[in-house]
PQR file with spaces between the fields and no chain letter, atoms N, CA, C, O and H, PARSE charges and radii, in Angstrom:
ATOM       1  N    UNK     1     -61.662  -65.716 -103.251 -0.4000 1.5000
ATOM       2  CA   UNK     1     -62.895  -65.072 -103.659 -0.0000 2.0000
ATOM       3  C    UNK     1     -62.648  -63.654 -104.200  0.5500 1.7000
ATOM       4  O    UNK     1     -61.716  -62.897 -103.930 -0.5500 1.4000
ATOM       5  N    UNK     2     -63.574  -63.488 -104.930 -0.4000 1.5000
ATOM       6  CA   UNK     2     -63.722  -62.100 -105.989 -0.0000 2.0000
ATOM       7  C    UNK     2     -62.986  -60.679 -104.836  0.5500 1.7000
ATOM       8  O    UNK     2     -62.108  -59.856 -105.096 -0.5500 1.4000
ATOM       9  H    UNK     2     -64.331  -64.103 -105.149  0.4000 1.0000
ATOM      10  N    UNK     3     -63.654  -60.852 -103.785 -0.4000 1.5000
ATOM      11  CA   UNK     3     -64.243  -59.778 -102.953 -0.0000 2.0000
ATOM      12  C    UNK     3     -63.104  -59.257 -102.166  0.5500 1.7000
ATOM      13  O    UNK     3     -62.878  -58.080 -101.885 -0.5500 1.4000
ATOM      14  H    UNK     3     -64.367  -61.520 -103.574  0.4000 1.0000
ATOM      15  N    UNK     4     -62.391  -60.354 -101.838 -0.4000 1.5000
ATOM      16  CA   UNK     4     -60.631  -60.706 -101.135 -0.0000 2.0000
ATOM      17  C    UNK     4     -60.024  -59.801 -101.796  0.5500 1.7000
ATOM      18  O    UNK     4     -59.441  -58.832 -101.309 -0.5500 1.4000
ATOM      19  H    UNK     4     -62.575  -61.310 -102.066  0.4000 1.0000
ATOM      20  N    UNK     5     -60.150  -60.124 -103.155 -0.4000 1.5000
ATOM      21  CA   UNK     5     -59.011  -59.986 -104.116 -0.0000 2.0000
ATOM      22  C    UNK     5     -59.438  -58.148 -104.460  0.5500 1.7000
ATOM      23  O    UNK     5     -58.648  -57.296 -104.869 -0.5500 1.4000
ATOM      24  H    UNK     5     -60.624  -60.911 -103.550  0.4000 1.0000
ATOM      25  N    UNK     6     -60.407  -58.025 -104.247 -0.4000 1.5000
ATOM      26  CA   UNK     6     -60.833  -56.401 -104.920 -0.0000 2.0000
ATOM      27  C    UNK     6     -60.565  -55.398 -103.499  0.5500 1.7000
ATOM      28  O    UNK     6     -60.472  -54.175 -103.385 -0.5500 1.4000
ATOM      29  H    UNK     6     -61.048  -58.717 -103.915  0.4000 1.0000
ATOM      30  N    UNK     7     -60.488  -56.546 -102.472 -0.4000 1.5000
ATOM      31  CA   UNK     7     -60.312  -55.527 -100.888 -0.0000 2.0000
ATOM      32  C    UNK     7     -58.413  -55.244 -100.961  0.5500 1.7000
ATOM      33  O    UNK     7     -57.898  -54.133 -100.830 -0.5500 1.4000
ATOM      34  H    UNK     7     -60.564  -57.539 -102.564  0.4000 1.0000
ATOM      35  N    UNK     8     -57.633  -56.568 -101.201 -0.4000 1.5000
ATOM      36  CA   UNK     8     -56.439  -56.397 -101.198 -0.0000 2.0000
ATOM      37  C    UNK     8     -55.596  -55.559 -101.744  0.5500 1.7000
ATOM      38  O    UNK     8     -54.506  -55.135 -101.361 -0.5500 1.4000
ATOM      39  H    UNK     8     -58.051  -57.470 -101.307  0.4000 1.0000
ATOM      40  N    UNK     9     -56.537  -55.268 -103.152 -0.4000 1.5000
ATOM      41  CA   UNK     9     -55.966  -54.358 -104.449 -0.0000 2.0000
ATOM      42  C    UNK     9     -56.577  -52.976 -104.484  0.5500 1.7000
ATOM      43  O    UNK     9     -56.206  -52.080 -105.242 -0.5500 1.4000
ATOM      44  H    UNK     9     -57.423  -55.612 -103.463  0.4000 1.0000
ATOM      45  N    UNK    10     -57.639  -52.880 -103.512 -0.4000 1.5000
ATOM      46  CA   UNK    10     -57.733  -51.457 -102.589 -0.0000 2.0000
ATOM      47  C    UNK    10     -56.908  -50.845 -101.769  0.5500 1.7000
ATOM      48  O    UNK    10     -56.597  -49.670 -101.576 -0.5500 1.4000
ATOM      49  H    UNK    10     -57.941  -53.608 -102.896  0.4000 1.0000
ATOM      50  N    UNK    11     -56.509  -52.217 -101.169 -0.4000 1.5000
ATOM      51  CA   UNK    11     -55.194  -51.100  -99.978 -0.0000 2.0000
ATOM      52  C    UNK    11     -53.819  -51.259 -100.538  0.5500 1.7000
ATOM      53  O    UNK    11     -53.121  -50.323 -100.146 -0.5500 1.4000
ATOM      54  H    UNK    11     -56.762  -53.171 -101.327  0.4000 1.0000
ATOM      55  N    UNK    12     -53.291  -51.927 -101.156 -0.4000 1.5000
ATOM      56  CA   UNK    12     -52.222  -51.883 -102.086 -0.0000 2.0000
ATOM      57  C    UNK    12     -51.773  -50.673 -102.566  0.5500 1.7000
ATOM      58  O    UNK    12     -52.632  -50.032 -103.172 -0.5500 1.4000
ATOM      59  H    UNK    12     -53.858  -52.687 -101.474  0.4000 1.0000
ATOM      60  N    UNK    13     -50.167  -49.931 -102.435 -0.4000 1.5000
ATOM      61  CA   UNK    13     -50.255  -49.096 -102.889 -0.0000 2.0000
ATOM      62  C    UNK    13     -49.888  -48.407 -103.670  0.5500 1.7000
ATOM      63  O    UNK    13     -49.363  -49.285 -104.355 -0.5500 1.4000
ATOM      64  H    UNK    13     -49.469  -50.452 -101.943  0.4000 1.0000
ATOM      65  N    UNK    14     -49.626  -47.214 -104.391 -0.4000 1.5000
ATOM      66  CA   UNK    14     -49.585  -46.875 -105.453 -0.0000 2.0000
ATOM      67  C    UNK    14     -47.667  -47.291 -105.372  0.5500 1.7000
ATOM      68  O    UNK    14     -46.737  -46.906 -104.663 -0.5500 1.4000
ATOM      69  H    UNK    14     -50.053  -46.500 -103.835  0.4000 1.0000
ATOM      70  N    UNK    15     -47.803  -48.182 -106.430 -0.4000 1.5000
ATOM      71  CA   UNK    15     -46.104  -48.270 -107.298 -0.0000 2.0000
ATOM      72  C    UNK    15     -45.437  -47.358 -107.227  0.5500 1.7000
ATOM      73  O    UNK    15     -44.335  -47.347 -106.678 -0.5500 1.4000
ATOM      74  H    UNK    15     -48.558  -48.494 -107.006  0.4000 1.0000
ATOM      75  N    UNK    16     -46.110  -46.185 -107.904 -0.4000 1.5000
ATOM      76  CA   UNK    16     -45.723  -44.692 -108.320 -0.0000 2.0000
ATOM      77  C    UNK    16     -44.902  -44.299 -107.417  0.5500 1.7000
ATOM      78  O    UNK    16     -43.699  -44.179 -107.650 -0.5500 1.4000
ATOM      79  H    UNK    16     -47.005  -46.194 -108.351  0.4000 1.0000
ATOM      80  N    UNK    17     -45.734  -43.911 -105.640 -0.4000 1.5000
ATOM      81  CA   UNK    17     -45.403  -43.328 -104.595 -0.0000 2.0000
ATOM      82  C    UNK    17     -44.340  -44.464 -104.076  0.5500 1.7000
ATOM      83  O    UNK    17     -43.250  -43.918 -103.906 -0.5500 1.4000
ATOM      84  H    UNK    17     -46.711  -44.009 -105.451  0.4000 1.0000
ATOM      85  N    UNK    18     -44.303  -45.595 -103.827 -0.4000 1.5000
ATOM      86  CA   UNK    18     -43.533  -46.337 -103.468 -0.0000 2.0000
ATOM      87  C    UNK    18     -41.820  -46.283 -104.291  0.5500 1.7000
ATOM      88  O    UNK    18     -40.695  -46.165 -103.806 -0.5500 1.4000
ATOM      89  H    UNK    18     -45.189  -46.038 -103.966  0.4000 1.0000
ATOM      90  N    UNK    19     -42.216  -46.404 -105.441 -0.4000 1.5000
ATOM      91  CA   UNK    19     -40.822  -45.785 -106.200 -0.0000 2.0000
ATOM      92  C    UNK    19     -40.070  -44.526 -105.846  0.5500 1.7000
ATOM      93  O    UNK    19     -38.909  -44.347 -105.476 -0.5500 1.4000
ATOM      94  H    UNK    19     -43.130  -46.500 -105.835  0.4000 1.0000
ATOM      95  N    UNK    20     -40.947  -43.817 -106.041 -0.4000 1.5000
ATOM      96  CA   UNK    20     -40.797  -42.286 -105.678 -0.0000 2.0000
ATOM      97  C    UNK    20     -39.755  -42.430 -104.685  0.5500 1.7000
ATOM      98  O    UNK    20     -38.564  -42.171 -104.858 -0.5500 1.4000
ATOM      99  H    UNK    20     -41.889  -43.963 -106.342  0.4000 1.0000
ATOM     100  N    UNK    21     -40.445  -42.981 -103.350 -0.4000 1.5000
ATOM     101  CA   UNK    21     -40.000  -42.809 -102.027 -0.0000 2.0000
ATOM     102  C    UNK    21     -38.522  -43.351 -101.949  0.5500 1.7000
ATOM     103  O    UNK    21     -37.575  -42.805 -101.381 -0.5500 1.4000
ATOM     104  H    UNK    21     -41.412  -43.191 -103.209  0.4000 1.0000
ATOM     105  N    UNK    22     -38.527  -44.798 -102.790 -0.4000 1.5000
ATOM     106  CA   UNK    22     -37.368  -45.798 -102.784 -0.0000 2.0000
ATOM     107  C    UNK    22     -36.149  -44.902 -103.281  0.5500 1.7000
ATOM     108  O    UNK    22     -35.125  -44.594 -102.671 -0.5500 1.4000
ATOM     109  H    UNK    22     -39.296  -45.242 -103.251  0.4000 1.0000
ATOM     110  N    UNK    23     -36.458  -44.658 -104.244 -0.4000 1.5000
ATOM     111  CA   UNK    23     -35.351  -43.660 -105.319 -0.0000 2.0000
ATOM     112  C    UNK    23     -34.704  -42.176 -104.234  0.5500 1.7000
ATOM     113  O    UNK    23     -33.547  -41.828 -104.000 -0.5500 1.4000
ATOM     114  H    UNK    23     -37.289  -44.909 -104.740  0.4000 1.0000
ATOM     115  N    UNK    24     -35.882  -41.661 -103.829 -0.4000 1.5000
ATOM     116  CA   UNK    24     -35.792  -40.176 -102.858 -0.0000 2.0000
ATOM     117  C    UNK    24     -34.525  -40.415 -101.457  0.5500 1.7000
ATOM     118  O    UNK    24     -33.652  -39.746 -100.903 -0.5500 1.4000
ATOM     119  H    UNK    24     -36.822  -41.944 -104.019  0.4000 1.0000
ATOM     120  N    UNK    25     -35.134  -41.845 -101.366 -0.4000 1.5000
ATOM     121  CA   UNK    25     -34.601  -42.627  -99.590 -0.0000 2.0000
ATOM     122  C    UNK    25     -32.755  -43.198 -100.260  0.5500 1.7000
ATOM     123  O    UNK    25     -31.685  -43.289  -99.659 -0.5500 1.4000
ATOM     124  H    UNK    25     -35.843  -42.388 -101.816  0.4000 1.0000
ATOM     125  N    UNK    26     -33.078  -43.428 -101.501 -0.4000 1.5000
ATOM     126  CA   UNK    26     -31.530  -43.861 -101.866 -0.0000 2.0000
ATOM     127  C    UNK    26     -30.494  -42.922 -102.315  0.5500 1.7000
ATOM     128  O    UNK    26     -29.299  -43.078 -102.063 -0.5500 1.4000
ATOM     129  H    UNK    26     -33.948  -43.354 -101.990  0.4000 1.0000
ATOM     130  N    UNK    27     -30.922  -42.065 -102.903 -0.4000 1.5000
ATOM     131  CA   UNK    27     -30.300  -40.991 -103.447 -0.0000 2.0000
ATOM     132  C    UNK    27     -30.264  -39.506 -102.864  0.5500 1.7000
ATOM     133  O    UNK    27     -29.536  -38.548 -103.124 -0.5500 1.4000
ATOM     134  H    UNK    27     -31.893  -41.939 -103.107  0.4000 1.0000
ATOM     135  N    UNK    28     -31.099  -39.640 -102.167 -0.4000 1.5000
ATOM     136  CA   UNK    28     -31.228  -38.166 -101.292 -0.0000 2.0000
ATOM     137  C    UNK    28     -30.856  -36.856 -101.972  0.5500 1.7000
ATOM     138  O    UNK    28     -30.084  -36.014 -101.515 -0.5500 1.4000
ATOM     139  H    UNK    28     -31.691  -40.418 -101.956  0.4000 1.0000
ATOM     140  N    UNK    29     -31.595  -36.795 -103.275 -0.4000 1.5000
ATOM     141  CA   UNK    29     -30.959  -35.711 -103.719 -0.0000 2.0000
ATOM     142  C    UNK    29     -30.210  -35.161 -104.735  0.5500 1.7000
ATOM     143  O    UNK    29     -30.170  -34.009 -105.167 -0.5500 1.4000
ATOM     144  H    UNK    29     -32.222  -37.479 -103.647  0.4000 1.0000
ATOM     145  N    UNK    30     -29.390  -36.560 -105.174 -0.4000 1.5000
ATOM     146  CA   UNK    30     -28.405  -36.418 -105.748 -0.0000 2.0000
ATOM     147  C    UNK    30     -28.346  -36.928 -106.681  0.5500 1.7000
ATOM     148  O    UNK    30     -29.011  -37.961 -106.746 -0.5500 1.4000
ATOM     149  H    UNK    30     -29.423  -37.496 -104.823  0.4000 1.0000
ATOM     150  N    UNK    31     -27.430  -36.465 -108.088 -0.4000 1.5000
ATOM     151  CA   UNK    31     -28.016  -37.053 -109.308 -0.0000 2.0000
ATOM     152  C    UNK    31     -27.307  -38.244 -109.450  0.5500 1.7000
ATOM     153  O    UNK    31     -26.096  -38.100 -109.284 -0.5500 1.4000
ATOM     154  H    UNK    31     -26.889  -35.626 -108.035  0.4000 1.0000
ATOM     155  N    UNK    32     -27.804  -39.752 -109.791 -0.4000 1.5000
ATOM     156  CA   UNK    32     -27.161  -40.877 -110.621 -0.0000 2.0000
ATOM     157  C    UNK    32     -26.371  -41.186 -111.202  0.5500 1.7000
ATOM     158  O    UNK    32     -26.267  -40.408 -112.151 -0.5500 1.4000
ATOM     159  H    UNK    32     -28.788  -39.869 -109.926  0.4000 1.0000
ATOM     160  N    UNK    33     -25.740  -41.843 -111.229 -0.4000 1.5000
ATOM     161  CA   UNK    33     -25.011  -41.592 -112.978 -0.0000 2.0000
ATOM     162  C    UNK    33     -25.571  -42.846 -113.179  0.5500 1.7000
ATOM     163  O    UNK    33     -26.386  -43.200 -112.327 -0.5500 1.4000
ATOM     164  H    UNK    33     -25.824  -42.475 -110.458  0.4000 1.0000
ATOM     165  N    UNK    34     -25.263  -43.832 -114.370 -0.4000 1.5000
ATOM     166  CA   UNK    34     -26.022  -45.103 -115.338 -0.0000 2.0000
ATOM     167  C    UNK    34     -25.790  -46.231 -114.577  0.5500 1.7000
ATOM     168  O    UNK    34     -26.437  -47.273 -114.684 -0.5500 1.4000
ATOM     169  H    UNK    34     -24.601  -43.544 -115.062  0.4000 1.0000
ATOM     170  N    UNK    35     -24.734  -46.010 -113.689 -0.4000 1.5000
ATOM     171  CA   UNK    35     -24.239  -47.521 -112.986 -0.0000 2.0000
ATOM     172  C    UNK    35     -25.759  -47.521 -111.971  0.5500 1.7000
ATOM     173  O    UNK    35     -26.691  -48.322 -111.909 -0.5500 1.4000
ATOM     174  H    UNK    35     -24.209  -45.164 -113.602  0.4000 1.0000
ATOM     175  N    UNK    36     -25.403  -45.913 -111.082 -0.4000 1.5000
ATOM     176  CA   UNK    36     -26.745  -46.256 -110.033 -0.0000 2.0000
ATOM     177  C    UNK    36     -27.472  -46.399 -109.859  0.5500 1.7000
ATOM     178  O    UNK    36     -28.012  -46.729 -108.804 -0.5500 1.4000
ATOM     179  H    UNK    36     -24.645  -45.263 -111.132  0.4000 1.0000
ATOM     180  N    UNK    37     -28.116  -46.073 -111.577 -0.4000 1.5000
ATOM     181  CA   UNK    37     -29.772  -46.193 -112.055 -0.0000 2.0000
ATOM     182  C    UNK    37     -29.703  -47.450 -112.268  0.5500 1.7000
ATOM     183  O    UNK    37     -30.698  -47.996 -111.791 -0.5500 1.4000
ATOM     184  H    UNK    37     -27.677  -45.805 -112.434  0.4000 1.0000
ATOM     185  N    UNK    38     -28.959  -48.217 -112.787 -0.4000 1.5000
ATOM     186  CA   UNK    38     -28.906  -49.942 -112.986 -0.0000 2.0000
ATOM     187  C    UNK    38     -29.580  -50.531 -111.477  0.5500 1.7000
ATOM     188  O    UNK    38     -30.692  -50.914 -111.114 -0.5500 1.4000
ATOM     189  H    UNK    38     -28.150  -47.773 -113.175  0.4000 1.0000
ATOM     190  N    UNK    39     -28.295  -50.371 -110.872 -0.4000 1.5000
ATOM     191  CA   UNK    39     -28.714  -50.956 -109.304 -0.0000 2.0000
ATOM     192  C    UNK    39     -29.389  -50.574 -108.629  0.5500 1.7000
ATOM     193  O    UNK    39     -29.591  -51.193 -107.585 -0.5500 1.4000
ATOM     194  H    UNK    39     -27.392  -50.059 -111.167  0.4000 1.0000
ATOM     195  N    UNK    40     -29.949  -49.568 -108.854 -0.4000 1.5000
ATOM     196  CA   UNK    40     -31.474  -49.184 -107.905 -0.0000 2.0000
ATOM     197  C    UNK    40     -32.730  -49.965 -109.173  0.5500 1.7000
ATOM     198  O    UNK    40     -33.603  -50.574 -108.555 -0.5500 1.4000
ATOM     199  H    UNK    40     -29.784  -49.064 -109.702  0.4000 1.0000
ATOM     200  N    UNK    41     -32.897  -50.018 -110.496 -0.4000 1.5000
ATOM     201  CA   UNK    41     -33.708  -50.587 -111.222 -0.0000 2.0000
ATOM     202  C    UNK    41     -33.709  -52.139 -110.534  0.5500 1.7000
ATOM     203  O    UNK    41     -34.626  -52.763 -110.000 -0.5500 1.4000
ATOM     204  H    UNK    41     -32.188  -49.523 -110.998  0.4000 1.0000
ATOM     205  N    UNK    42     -32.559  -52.427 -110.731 -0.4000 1.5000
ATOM     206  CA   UNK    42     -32.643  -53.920 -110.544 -0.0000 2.0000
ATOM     207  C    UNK    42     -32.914  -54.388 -108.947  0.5500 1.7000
ATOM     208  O    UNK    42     -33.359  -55.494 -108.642 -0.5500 1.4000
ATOM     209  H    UNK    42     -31.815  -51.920 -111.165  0.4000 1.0000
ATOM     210  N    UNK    43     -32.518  -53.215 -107.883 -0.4000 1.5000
ATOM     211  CA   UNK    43     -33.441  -53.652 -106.270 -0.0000 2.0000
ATOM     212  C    UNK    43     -34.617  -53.296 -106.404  0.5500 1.7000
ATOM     213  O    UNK    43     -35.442  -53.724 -105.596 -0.5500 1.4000
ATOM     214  H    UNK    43     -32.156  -52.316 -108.130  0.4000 1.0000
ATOM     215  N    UNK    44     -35.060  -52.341 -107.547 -0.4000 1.5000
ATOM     216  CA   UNK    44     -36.948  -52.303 -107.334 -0.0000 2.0000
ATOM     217  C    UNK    44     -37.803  -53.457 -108.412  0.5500 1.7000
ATOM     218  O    UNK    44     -39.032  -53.415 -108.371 -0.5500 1.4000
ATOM     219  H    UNK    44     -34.391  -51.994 -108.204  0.4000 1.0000
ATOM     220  N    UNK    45     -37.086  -54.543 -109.426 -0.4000 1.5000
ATOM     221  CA   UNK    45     -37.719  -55.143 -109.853 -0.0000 2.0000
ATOM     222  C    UNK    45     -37.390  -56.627 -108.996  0.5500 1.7000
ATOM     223  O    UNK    45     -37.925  -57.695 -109.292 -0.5500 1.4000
ATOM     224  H    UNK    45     -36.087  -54.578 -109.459  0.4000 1.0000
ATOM     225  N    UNK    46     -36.413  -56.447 -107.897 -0.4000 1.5000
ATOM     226  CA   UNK    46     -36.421  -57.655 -107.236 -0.0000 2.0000
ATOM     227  C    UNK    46     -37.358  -57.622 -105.928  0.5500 1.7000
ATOM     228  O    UNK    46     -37.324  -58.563 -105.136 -0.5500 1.4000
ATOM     229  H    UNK    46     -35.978  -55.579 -107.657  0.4000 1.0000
ATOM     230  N    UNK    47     -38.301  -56.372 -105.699 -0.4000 1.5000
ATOM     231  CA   UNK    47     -39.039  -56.305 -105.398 -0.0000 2.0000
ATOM     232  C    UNK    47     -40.195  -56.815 -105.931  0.5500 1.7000
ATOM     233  O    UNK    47     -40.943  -57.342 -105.108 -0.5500 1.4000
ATOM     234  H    UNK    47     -38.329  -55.607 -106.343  0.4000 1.0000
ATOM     235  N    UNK    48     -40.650  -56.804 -107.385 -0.4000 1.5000
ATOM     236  CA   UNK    48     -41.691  -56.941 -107.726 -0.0000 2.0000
ATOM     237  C    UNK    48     -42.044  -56.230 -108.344  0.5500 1.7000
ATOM     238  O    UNK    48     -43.027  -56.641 -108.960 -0.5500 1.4000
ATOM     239  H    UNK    48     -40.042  -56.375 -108.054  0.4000 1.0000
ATOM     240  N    UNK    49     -41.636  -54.744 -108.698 -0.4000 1.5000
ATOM     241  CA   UNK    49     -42.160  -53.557 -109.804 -0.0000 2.0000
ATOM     242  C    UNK    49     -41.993  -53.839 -110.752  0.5500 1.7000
ATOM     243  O    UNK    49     -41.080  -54.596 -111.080 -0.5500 1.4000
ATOM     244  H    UNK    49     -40.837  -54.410 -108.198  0.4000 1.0000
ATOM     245  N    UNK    50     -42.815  -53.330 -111.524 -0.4000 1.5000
ATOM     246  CA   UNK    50     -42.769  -53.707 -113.589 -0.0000 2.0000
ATOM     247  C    UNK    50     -41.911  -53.040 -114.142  0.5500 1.7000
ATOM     248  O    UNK    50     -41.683  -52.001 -113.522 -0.5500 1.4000
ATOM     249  H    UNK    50     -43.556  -52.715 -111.257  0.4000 1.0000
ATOM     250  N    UNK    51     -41.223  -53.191 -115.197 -0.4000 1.5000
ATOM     251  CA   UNK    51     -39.986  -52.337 -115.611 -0.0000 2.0000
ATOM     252  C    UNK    51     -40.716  -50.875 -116.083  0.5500 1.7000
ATOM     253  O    UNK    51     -40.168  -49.776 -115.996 -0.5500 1.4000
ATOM     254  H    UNK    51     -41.408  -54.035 -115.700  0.4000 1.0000
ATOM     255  N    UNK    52     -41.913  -51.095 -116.538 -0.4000 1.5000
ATOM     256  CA   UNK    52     -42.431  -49.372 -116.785 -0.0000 2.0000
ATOM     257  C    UNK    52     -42.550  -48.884 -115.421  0.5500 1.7000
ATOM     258  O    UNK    52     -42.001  -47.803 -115.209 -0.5500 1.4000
ATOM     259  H    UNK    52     -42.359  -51.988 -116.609  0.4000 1.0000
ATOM     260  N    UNK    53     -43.129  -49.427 -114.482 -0.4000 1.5000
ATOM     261  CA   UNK    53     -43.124  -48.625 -113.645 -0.0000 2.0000
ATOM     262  C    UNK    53     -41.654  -47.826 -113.096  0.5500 1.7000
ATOM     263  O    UNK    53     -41.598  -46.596 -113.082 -0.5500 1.4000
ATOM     264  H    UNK    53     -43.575  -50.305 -114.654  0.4000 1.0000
ATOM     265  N    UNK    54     -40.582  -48.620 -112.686 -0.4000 1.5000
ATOM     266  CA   UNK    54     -39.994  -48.405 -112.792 -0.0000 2.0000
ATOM     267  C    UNK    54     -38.702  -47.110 -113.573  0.5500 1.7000
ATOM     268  O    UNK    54     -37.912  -46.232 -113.226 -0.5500 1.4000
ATOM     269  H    UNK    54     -40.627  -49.619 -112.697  0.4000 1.0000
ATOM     270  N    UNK    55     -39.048  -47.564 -114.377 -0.4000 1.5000
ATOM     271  CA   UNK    55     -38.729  -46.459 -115.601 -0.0000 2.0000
ATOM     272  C    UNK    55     -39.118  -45.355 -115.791  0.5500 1.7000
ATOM     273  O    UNK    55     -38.418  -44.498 -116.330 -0.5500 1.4000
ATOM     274  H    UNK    55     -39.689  -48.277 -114.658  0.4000 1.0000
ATOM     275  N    UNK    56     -40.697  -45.097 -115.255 -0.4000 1.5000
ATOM     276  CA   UNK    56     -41.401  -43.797 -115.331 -0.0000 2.0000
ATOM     277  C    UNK    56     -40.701  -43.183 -113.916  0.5500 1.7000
ATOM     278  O    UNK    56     -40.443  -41.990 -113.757 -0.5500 1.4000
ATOM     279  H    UNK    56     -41.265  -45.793 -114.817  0.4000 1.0000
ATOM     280  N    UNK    57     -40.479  -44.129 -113.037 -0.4000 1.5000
ATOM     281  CA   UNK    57     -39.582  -43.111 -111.993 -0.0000 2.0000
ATOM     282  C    UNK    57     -38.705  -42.936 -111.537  0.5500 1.7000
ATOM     283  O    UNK    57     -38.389  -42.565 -110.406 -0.5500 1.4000
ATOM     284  H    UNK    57     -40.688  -45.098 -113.167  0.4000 1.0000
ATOM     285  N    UNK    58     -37.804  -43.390 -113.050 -0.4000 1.5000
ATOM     286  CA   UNK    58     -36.484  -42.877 -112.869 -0.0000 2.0000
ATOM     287  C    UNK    58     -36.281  -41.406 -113.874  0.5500 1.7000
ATOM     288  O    UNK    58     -35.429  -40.543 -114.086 -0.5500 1.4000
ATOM     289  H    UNK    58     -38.061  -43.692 -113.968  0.4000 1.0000
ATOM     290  N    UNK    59     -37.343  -41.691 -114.206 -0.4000 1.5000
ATOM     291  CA   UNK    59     -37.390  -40.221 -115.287 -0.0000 2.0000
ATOM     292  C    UNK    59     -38.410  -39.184 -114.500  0.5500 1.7000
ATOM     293  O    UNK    59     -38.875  -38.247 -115.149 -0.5500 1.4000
ATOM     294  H    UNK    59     -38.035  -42.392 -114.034  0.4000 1.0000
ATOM     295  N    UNK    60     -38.655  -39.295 -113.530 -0.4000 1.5000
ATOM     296  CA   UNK    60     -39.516  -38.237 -112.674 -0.0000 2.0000
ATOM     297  C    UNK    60     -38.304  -38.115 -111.851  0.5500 1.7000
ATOM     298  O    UNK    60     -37.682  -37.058 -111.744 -0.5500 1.4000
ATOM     299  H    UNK    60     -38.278  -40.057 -113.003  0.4000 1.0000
ATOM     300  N    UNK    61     -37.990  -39.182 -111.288 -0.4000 1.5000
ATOM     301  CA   UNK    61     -36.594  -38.179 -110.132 -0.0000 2.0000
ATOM     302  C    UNK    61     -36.085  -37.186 -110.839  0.5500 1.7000
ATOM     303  O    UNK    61     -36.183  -35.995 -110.546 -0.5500 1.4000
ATOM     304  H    UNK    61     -38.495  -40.041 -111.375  0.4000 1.0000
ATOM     305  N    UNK    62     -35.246  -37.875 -112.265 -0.4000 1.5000
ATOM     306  CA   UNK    62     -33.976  -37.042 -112.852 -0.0000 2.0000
ATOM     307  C    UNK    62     -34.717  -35.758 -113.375  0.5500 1.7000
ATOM     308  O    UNK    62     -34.082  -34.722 -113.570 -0.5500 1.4000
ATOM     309  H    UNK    62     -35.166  -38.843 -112.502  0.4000 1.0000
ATOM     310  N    UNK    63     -36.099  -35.843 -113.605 -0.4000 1.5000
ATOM     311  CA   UNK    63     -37.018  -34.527 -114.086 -0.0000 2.0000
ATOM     312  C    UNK    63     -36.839  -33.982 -112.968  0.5500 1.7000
ATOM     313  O    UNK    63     -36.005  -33.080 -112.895 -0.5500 1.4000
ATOM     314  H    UNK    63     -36.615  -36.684 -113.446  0.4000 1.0000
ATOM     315  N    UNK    64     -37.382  -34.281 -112.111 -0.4000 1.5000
ATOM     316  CA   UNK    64     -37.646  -33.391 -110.347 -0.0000 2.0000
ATOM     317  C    UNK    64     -35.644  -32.626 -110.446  0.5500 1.7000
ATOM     318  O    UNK    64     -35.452  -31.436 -110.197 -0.5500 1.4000
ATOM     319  H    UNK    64     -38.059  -35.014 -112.170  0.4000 1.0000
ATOM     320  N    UNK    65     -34.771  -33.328 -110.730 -0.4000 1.5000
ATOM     321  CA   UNK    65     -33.397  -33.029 -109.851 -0.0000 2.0000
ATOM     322  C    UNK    65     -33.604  -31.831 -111.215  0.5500 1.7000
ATOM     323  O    UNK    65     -33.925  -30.755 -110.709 -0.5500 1.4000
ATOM     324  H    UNK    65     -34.927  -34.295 -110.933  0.4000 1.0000
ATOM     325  N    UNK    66     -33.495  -31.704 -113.052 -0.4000 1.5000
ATOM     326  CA   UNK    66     -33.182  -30.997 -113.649 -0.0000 2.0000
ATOM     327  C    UNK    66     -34.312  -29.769 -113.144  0.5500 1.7000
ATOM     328  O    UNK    66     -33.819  -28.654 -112.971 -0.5500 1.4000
ATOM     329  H    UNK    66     -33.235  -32.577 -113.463  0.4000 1.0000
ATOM     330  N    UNK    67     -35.518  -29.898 -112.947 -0.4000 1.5000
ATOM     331  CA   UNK    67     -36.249  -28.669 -112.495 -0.0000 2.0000
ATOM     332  C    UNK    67     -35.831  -27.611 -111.436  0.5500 1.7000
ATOM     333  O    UNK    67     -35.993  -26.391 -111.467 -0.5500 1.4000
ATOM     334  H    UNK    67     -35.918  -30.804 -113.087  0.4000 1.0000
ATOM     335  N    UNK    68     -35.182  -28.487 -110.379 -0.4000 1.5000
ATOM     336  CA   UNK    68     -34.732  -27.432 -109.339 -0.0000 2.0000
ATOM     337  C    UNK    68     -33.236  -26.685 -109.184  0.5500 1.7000
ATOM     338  O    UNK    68     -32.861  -26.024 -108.216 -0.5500 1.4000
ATOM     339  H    UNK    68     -35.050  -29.478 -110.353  0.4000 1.0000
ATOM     340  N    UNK    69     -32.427  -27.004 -110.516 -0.4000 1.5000
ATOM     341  CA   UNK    69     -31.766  -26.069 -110.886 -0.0000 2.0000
ATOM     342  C    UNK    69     -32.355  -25.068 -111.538  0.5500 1.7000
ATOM     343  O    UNK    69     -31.691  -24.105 -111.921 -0.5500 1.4000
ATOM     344  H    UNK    69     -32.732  -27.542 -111.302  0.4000 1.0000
C-alpha cells in the first residue's frame, strides 16, 4: 500500500550522510589514491548506492581533505 511505502521512504536515510560516514569510517582521514576509491565505490554500490550518489561523495571527502590543508 501507498501509505507503507511513503512511511518507509520517510525513515530511510539520507545516502548522502550514509556515504559520508562509510568513506570517513574507512579512510579516517586520509587521502585515497585511485585503487582505494575503486574499492570503496564498488563496497558502496554492493550495497545498493547509485553511482551518482556515490560519486558526489567521493568528491566531498577529497574536497573536505583539500580544504583542511
Amino acid at each position: 500500500p501507498r501509505q507503507l511505502w511513503e512511511e518507509a521512504l520517510a525513515q530511510a536515510e539520507d545516502p548522502a550522510a550514509a556515504i559520508d560516514r562509510f568513506l570517513s569510517r574507512r579512510w579516517k582521514g586520509e587521502r585515497p589514491d585511485r585503487k582505494e576509491c575503486k574499492r570503496a565505490a564498488d563496497a558502496l554500490a554492493r550495497r545498493g548506492y547509485l553511482w551518482q550518489d556515490i560519486s558526489e561523495g567521493l568528491t566531498r571527502y577529497t574536497q573536505e581533505l583539500w580544504d583542511l590543508e
